[in-house]
C-alpha positions, 0 to 999 in steps of 0.5 A, spaced: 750 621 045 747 617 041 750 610 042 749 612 049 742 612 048 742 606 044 746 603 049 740 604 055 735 602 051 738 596 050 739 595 056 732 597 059 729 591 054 734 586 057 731 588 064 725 588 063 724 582 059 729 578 065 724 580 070 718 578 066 720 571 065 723 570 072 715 573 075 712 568 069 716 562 071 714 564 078 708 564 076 709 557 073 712 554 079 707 555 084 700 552 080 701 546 083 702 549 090 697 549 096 689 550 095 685 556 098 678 553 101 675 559 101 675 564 095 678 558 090 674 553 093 668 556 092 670 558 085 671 551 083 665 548 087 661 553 081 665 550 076 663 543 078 655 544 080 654 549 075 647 546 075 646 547 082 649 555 083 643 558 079 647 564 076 644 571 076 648 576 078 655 573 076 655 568 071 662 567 070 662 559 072 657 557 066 661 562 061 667 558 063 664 552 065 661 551 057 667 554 054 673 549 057 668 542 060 670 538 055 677 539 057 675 536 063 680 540 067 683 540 075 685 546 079 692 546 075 688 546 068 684 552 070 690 556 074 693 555 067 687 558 064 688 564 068 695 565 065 693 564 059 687 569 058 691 574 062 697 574 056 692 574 051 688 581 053 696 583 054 697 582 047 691 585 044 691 591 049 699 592 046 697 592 039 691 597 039 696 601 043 703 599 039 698 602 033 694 608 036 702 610 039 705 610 032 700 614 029 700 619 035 707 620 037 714 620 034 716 611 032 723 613 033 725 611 040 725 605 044 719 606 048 714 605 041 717 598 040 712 593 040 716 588 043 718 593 049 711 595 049 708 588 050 713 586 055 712 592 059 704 591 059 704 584 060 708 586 066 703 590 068 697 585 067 701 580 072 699 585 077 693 580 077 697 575 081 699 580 086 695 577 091 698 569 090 696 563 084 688 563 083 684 559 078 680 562 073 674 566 075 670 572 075 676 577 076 680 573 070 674 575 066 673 582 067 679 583 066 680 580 059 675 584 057 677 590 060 684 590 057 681 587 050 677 593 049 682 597 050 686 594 046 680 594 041 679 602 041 685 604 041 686 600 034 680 603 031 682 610 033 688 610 031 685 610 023 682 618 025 682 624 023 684 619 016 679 615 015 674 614 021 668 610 018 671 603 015 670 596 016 675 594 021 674 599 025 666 597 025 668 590 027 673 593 032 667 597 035 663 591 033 667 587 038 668 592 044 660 591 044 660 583 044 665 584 050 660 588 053 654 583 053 659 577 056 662 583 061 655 585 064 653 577 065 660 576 069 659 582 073 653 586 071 655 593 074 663 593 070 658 591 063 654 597 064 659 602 066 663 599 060 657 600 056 656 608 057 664 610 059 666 607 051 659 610 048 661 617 051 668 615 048 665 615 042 662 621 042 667 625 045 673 622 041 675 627 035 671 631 030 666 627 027 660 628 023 654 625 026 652 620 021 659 617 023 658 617 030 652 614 029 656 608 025 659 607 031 655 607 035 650 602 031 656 597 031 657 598 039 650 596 040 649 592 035 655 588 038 651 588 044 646 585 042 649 580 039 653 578 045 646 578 048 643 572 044 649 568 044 649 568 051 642 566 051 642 561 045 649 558 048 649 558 055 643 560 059 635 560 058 633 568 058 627 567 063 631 562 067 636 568 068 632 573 069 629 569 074 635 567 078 638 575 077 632 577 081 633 572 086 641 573 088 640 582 087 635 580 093 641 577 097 646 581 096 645 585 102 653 587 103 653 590 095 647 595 096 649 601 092 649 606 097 653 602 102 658 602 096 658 608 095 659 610 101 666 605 102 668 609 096 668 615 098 672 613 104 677 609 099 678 615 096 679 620 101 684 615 104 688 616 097 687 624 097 690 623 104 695 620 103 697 624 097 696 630 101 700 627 107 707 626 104 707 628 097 704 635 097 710 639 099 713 637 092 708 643 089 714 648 092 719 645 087 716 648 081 716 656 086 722 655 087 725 654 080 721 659 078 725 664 083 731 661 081 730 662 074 728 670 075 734 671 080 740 675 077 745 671 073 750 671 079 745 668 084 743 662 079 745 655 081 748 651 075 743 648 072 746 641 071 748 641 078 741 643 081 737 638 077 743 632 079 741 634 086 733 634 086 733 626 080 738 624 087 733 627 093 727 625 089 729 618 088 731 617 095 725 620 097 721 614 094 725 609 096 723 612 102 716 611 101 716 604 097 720 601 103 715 605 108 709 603 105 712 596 103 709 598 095 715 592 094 711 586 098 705 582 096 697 586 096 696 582 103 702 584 106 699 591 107 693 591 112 689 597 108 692 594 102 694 601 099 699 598 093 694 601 089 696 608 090 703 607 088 702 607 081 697 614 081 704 616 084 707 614 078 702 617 074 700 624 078 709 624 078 709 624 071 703 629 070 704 633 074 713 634 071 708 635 063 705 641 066 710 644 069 714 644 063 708 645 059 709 641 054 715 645 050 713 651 047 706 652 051 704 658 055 699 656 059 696 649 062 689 650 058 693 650 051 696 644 053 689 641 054 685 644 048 692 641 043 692 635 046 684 634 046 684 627 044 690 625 047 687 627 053 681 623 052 685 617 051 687 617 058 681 618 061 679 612 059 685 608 061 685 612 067 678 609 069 678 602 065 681 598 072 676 603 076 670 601 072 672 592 073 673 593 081 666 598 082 660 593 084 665 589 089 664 590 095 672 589 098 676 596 098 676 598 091 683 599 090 685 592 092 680 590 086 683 597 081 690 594 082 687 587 079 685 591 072 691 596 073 695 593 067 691 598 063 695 603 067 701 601 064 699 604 057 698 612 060 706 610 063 708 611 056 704 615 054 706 620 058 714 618 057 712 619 050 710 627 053 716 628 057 721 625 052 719 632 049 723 636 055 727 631 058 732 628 053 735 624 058 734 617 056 737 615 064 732 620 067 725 617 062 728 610 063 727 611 071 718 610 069 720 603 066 725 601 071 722 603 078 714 600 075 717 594 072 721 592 079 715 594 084 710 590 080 715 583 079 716 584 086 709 584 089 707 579 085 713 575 086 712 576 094 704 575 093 706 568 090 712 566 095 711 569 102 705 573 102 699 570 098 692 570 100 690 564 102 695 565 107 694 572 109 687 572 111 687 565 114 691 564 120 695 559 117 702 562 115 705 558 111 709 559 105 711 558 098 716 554 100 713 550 106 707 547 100 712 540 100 707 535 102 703 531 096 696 530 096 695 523 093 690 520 097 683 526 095 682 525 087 681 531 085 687 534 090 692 529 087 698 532 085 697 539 089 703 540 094 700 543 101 703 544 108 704 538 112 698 542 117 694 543 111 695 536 109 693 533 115 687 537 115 685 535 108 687 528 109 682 528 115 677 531 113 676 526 107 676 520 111 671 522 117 667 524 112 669 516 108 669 513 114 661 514 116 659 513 108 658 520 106 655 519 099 658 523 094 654 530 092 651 531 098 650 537 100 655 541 107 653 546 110 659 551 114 662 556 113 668 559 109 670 551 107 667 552 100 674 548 098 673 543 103 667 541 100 669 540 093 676 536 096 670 531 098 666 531 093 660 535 096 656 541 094 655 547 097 646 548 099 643 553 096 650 557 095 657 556 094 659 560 100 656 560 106 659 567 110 654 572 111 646 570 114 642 574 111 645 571 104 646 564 106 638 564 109 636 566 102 640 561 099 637 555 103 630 558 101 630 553 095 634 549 099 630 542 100 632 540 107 627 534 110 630 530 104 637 531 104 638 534 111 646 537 110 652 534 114 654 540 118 661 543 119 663 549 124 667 551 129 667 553 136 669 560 135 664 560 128 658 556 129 651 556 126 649 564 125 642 563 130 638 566 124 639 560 120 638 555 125 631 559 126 631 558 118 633 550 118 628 550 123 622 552 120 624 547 113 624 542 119 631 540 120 633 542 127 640 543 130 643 541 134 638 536 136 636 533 130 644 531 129 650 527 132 656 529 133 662 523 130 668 527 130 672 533 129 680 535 126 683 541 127 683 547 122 690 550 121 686 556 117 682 558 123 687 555 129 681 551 132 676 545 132 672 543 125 666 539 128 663 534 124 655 533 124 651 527 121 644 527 120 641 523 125 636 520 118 642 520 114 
């Protein structure tokens, strides 16, 4: 039996580290593979005008741009860079719960192995990619933090009840509130909920003294604070920040808080439903064992055949639902971008199994919480770790939770930890591991090759496989493959624009092209990218229009918003009558006619 097991666990490494590779090395390959002109686009743009985009309520853009600029890096450098910090919070999040597992639980079995356990959260920290190849940006850095601190409290917690109070605790908590500061500057409503979630934790974690909470809690925020003023002696003036933090809130008329929270609501009653719809009928599992086990002898099953029977039924039954609700493809290629909701049933799957084999030995579920008060703490707090990167945006949240949901990963083994209590088959604890690992490679893999962002939400379908044309005639596309429409487009566009002597800088007014706009050596007025009229008009409030008069790109099926026309007008620039048509192209993003505007001064 023993060298079965060894010969399974064996086996589960392999498997794991196969897939990790082949997802990283798909990952690698598909750097320099098209480019998004909307999202992408616009996070480069900030990168290389960050004098130009202010910075208030996102800050991500100088943080970066102050850290890596000397590098002077291209599109593939900061895809790089996205991988590279992605890797790192894995690792860290492994050691502190490589450190908090081996205090906890028993270390004997594969599942506590650090090389394992590095392989199985960087796995899950590559659901960040799960929408296509991206750059560096806001999301990349929440996530670091989110997964760092994670890491960095499990380590520190993993000295208690020995020895709560010592110096790398400290300077672990230290530096949990140093992360907080820079999480607030890249997202502001993730850094605040970071703030009270860790400081409750502290509070609720363990039986400890006050003066010992108030040890930690002075590091937190002393942490805090001193993230604070290294953020505003290296990075930005404070009253310039509060000044732009005032101006861009103002703007953020698709992010106010009720509208969020109401989208919320609905994002999380559509989870409810769907958990209710197909898996409420396993409730009765636990009703009819519990018959069974109380029938006289002779009207009881074999035990080995009835649970060969329900492993069998219950995995036909989820391959039944991962091939419905195509959990196996990329986020995009689900229309309500549900994969989300297959990791919380893996998670309620695994719960759900630990009480109602109540743990060995315990006879009712509250015993099983008051035995395992910490445990249970920890949990909670991995549990909401990704929910607290995605609150603030203004997407469905469970498309963002899925960005963060590496942290996920480390409540899988912590449960596989409970149930290898009751269940001694290393096949049966193995299927946690193997189904997650193979689900997650495959929406990363399908996210990069056949389903990415840039070609879901656009209208230009191409693939990974289609990106074969090489820019080499746009400076800062040089070396990037694209499609031969998007090449097309790229390369027209560019010598329109060269053609009638657009001076580099310049500022382009049009929508969702941020990414042309950079390709071309633009900039963007007022901000990166123009979608939503109440925030563009803010945006060109402190735009000077009469001196540079914008070239201006549109569409016919998306033409300048009436609103900001009516702003322009007032600033005195008016279009269309202040303009001259010089040409148009067509846009495989939209499947229509980019039209082309100069200034008549210009």
């Amino acid at each position: 039996m023993i060298n079965k097991n060894i010969k399974i666990n064996n086996i589960l490494i392999l498997y794991c580290l196969i897939l990790l590779l082949f997802t990283v090395g798909i990952i690698i390959v598909g750097f320099n593979k098209s480019f998004d002109i909307t999202d992408e686009g616009g996070f480069l743009l900030t990168f290389k005008h960050v004098d130009i985009y202010r910075g208030g309520i996102y800050n991500y853009h100088i943080i970066i741009t102050k850290l890596t600029d000397w590098l002077e890096p291209g599109i593939i450098s900061y895809r790089w860079m996205a991988l590279t910090l992605t890797l790192l919070s894995s690792l860290i999040f492994s050691i502190g719960l490589y450190k908090w597992l081996k205090a906890n639980f028993n270390t004997t079995k594969v599942y506590s192995s650090f090389f394992f356990i590095f392989i199985f959260i960087t796995i899950g920290s590559l659901l960040y990619y799960s929408a296509g190849i991206t750059t560096i940006h806001n999301n990349t850095l929440t996530n670091f933090y989110l997964e760092a601190c994670a890491g960095f409290i499990l380590f520190a917690i993993s000295f208690y009840p020995k020895k709560v109070i010592q110096p790398i605790s400290l300077t672990l908590i230290l530096l949990i509130g140093i992360l907080c500061a820079f999480s607030f500057f890249t997202k502001f409503s993730t850094g605040i909920l970071q703030l009270f979630i860790y400081s409750l934790f502290i509070l609720l974690y363990g039986k400890k003294k006050i003066s010992e909470n108030i040890y930690l809690l002075s590091s937190l925020f002393l942490g805090c604070l001193i993230g604070f003023s290294i953020y505003i002696l290296f990075f930005q003036d404070y009253q310039l920040w509060i000044k732009n933090f005032k101006i861009e809130y103002v703007m953020l008329s698709d992010h106010a808080p009720d509208l969020l929270l109401k989208r919320y609501l609905k994002n999380i009653f559509d989870l409810i439903y769907y958990l209710v719809r197909n898996y409420l009928w396993i409730l009765l599992f636990p009703f009819f064992i519990s018959i069974q086990t109380k029938l006289p002898l002779k009207y009881r099953g074999d035990k080995k055949f009835l649970k060969i029977v329900s492993i069998v039924f219950l995995s036909i039954f989820s391959i039944y639902q991962i091939v419905r609700y195509k959990f196996y493809c990329g986020v995009f290629a689900n229309p309500s971008w549900t994969n989300a909701y297959f990791y919380v049933v893996v998670l309620v799957t695994q719960l759900s199994l630990i009480f109602w084999f109540r743990i060995k030995g315990m006879n009712s579920y509250a015993h099983v919480i008051k035995n395992n008060y910490n445990n249970f703490i920890v949990i909670l707090l991995l549990l909401g770790t990704p929910v607290m990167g995605a609150f603030g945006t203004a997407n469905p949240i469970f498309l963002n939770i899925l960005m963060h949901a590496g942290v996920w990963f480390g409540i899988i083994l912590i449960f596989i930890f409970y149930l290898s209590r009751v269940i001694k088959s290393s096949f049966v604890l193995s299927l946690f591991v193997l189904v997650p690992v193979f689900i997650t490679c495959s929406q990363v893999a399908d996210g990069t090759i056949y389903h990415p962002y840039y070609a879901a939400l656009g209208k230009n379908k191409a693939t990974f496989f289609q990106q074969t044309e090489k820019i080499t005639t746009i400076p800062v596309l040089n070396g990037i493959y694209v499609d031969t429409a998007e090449k097309r487009f790229f390369t027209g566009v560019y010598e329109i624009l060269k053609k009638n002597n657009f001076p580099k800088g310049y500022p382009i007014l049009g929508y969702y092209i941020p990414g042309i706009i950079y390709a071309v050596d633009g900039i963007s007025p007022g901000v990166p990218l123009f979608y939503n009229a109440k925030r563009d008009i803010s945006g060109l409030e402190l735009f000077d229009y009469q001196k540079f008069p914008p070239v201006i790109m549109v569409t016919d099926d998306l033409p300048l918003d009436l609103n900001l026309v009516a702003a322009m007008k007032i600033k005195g620039v008016v279009f269309p009558d202040d303009y001259l048509f010089v040409d148009q192209i067509y846009c495989p993003n939209t499947k229509s006619m980019l039209k082309v505007y100069f200034h008549k001064k210009s």
